[in-house]
C-alpha positions as CSV (number, residue, x, y, z in Angstrom):
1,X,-94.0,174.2,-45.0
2,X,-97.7,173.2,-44.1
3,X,-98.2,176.8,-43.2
4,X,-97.3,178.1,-45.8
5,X,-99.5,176.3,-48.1
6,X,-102.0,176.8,-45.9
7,X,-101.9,181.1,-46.4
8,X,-101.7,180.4,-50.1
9,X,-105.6,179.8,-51.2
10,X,-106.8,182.4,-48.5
11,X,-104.9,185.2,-50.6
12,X,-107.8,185.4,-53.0
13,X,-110.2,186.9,-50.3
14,X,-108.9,189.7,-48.6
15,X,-111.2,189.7,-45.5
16,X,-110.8,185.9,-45.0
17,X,-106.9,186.8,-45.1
18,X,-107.1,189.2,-42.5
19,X,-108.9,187.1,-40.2
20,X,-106.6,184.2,-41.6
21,X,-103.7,185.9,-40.3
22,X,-105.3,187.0,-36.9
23,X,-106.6,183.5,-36.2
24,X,-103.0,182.3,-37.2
25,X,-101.5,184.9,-34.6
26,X,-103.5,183.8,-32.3
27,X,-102.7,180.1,-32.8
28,X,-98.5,180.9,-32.7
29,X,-99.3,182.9,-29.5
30,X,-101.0,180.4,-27.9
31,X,-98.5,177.5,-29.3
32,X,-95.4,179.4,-27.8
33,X,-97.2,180.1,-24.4
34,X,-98.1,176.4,-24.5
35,X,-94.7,175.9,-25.1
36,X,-93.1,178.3,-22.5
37,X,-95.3,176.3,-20.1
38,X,-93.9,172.8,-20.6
39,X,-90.7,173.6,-20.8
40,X,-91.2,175.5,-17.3
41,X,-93.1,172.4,-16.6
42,X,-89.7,169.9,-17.3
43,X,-87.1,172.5,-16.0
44,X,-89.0,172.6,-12.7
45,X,-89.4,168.8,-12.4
46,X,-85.5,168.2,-13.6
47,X,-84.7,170.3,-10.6
């Protein structure tokens, strides 16, 4: 929900939406990796 209504205002600009939407792909690659990491981080420790 919160990203969504975070993409809304930067429609208005075009070039702030592209680098929007690259900054946000950046930010969910990182996340996941982050994420992927941990849960390496807790299956390796559980074992």
């Amino acid at each position: 929900m919160s990203r969504h209504d975070q993409e809304e205002p930067s429609d208005s600009d075009d070039a702030g939406h592209e680098e929007n939407r690259s900054g946000n792909l950046l930010l969910i690659v990182s996340m996941l990796s982050a994420g992927l990491l941990v849960l390496l981080a807790l299956l390796y420790f559980a074992y």
